[in-house]
C-alpha positions in Angstrom: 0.0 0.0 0.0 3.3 2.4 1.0 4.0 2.3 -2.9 0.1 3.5 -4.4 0.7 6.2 -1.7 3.9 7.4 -2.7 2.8 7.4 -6.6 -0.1 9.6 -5.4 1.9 11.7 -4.4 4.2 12.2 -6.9 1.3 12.7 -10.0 -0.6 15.4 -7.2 2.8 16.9 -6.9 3.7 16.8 -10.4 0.0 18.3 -11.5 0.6 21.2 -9.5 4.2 21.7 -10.5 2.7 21.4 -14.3 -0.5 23.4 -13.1 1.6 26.4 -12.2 3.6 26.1 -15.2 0.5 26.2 -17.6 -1.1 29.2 -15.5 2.0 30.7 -16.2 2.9 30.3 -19.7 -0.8 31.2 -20.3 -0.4 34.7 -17.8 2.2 35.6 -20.9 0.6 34.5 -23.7 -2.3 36.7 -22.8 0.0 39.4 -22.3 1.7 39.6 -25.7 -1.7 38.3 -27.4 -4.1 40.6 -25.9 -2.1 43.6 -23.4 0.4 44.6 -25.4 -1.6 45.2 -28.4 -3.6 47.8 -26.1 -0.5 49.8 -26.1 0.3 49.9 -29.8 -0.4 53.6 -30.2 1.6 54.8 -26.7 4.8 52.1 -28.1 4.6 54.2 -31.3 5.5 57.3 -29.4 7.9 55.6 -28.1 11.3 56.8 -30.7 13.1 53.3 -31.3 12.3 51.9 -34.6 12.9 48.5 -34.9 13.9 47.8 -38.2 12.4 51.0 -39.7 9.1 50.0 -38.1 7.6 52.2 -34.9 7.8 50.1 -31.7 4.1 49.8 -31.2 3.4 47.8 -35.1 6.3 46.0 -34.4 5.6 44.8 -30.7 1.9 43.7 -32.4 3.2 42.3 -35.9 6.2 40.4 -34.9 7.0 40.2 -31.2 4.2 38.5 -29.9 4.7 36.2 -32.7 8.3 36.0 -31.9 7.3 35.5 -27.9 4.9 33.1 -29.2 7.1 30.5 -30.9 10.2 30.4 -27.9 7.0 30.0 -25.7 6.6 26.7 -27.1 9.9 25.5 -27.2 10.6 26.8 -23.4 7.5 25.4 -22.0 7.9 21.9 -23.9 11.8 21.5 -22.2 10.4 23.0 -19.0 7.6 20.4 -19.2 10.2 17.5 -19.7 12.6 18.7 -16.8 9.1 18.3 -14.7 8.3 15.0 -16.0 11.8 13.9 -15.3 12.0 15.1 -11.9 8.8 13.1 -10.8 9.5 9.8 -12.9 6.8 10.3 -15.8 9.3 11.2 -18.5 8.3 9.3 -21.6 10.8 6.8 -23.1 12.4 7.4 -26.8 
């Protein structure tokens, strides 16, 4: 019975673990996706053009693009570091 217990523990402790990073990586996706492009017009007055383009159009074009893609590679090796640490990593 010591052994169910234990593995109970580990997947509740590796939901949360995951839980938090989820909640997480969502809190900046919905920055870049939906905050930043509130501020488009306030980052235009902003003088640093990014490669000829104001701040503002590029932070809404191509950053949260940019954020969104190295999002998805940081969450999927931050995901397998988790999985590793508890014993759920899946075999190759």
């Amino acid at each position: 019975m010591p052994e169910s217990t234990d593995l109970t523990q580990r997947e509740e402790a590796h939901w949360r673990k995951t839980t938090r990073l989820m909640l997480t990586h969502l809190g900046i996706w919905f920055f870049f996706g939906y905050i930043i492009h509130m501020f488009v017009t306030p980052l235009n007055k902003i003088v640093i053009p990014v490669l000829g383009f104001p701040l503002g159009f590029y932070m809404a074009a191509q950053g949260s693009l940019i954020v969104f893609v190295v999002m998805l590679f940081v969450f999927a090796r931050q995901q397998e570091n988790i999985d590793r640490e508890f014993g759920f990593e899946e075999e190759e």
